[in-house]
Structure formats: structure tokens, C-alpha cells
C-alpha positions as CSV (number, residue, x, y, z in Angstrom):
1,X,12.2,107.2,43.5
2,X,12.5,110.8,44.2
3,X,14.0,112.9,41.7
4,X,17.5,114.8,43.0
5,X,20.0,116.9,41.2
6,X,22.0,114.2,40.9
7,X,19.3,112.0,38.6
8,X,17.9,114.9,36.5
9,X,18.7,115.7,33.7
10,X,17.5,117.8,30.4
11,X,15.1,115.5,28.1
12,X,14.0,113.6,31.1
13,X,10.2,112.6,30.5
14,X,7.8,113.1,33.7
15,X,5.0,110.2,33.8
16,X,1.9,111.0,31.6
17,X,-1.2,112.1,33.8
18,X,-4.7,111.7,32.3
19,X,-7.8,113.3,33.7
20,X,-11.1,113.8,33.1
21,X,-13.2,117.6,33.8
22,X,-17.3,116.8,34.4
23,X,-19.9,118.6,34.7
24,X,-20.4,118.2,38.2
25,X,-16.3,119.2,38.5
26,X,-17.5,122.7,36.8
27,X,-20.0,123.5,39.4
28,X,-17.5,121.9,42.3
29,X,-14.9,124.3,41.2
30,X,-17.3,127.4,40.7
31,X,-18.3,126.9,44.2
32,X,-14.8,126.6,45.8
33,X,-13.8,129.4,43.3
34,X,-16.1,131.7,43.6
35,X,-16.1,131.9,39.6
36,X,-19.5,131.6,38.4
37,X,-19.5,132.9,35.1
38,X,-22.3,131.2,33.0
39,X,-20.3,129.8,30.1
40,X,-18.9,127.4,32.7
41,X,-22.6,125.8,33.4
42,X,-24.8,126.9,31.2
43,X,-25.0,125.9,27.3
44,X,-27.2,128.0,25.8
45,X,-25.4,131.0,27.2
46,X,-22.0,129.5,26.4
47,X,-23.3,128.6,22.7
48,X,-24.9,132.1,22.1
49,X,-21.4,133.9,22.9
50,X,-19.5,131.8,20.3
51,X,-18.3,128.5,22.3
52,X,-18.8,125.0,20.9
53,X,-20.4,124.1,24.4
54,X,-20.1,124.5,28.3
55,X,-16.1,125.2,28.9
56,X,-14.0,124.0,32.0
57,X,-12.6,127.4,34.2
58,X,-8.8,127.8,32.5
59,X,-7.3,127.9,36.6
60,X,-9.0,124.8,37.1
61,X,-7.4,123.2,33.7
62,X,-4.1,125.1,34.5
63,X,-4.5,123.5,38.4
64,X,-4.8,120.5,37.3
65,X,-1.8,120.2,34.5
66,X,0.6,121.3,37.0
67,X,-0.4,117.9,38.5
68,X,2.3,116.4,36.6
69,X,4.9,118.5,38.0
70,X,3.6,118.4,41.8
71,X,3.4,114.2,41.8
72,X,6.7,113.7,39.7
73,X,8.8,115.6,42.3
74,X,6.4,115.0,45.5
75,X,5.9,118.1,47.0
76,X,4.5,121.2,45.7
77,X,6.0,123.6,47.8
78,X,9.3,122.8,45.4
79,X,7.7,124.5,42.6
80,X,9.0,127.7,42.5
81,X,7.2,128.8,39.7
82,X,4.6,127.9,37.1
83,X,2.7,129.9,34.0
84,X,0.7,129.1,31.5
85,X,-1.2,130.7,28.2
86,X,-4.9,129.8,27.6
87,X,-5.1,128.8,24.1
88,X,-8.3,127.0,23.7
89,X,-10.7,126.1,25.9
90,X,-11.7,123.1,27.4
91,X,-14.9,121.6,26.1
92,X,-17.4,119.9,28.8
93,X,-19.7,117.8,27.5
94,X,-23.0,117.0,29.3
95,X,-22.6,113.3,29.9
96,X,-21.0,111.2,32.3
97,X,-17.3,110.9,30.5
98,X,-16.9,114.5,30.9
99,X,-13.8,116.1,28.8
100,X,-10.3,114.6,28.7
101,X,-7.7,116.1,29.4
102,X,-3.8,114.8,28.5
103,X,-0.9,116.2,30.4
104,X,2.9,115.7,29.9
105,X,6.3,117.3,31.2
106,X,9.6,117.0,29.9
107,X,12.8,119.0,31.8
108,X,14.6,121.6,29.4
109,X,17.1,122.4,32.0
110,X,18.3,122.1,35.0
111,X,20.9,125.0,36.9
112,X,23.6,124.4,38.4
113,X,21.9,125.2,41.6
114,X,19.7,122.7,41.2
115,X,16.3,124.2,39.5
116,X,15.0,122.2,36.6
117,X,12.8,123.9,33.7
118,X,9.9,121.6,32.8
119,X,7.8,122.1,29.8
120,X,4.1,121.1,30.0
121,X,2.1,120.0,27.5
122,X,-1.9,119.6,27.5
123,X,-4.3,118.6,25.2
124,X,-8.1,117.8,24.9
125,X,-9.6,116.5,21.8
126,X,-6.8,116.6,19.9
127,X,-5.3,120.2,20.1
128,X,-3.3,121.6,22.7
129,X,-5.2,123.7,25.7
130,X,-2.6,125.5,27.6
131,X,0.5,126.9,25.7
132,X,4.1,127.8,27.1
133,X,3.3,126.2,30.0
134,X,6.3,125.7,32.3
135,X,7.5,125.2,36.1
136,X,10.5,125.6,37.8
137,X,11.0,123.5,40.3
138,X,13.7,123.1,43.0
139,X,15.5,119.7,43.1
140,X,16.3,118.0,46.6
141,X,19.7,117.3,46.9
């Protein structure tokens, strides 16, 4: 069911999205990206500037939480807006699991003109990745 003004209210809960970030998803991303900055591929690099291991690219962890927004309400071109912190990185490890990466929504508000204020949360290994993280999203009618 498509949400609507009319069925969306504050404290509504979006559906939990799970996801995992590989290896191989590091290296697909740099290349789409163009972001090929060696922490994201290369461990001993990564390791000698103070990270636990290879890290995922924050826009492609931030890209992929808003996921939760985009297939709760169906199409992305109702998301009017959507920002994020970085707060800790996402750790890749080099096997075939890969990180995981937990994402959930919950509306704050919703206008009276019909824009709801999601709140997303996501977490790996415990502790949150990506702080005030929020969309705005334009209900259908």
C-alpha cells in the first residue's frame, strides 16, 4: 500500500532494510564514482592512516540508507530532501560477508501540506554510521 497524507502519521515506522557493503561493492562504486581514494581498497594504506581496516565511500553508505525512504514511499523523485552526518565509518572486511549495514526510518512529522520528516537511523557493528540523518518527502494525496 502506498503511503498518502491521509495514512501517515508521526511515529509511523518504515520497514527495516538490511544490506550488506563487499569488497567488490567498494571497487564497483569507485569506478562509477570516480572516488578512488586508497582507504577504500587498500588495507595497509587504510591501516597506516589510523582506520581499523578498508572503509565503504560515506555517499555510497548514505545512498544506500536512503533506500528505506525511496522503497517505503515508491518513488524517489518524492524526496525533496535528504542529509546526513558521517559519524563513523563503515568497516569492509575482506571476505565474502562483506559489512552490514542496518537501516531504519521512523516519520517525526508530517505538514499540513503534506511533507513528512523521516528520521533515519544506520548502524554497522553495533554503533550508529550516519547521524541526523533525515528526508523530507512529499506525500501523494
Amino acid at each position: 500500500m502506498t503511503p498518502t497524507r491521509g495514512t501517515v502519521l508521526a511515529g509511523l515506522e518504515l520497514p527495516a532494510l538490511s544490506f550488506a557493503i563487499t569488497r567488490a561493492d567498494l571497487i564497483r562504486y569507485a569506478g562509477a564514482s570516480g572516488d578512488f581514494n586508497v582507504i577504500h581498497w587498500n588495507e595497509r594504506i587504510a591501516v597506516s592512516v589510523g582506520l581499523p581496516d578498508v572503509i565503504a565511500h560515506g555517499m555510497l553508505t548514505m545512498g544506500m540508507a536512503a533506500r528505506v525512504v525511496t522503497d517505503w514511499i515508491g518513488d524517489p523523485g518524492a524526496v525533496l530532501e535528504y542529509g546526513v552526518r558521517f559519524t563513523r565509518p563503515v568497516v569492509v572486511p575482506d571476505d565474502d560477508e562483506g559489512a552490514r549495514v542496518d537501516v531504519t526510518g521512523k516519520v517525526t512529522a508530517v505538514s499540513d501540506d503534506g511533507v513528512a520528516t523521516v528520521a533515519i537511523t544506520a548502524s554497522s557493528g553495533g554503533v550508529t554510521v550516519l547521524g541526523r540523518a533525515q528526508a523530507l518527502v512529499r506525500l501523494p494525496a
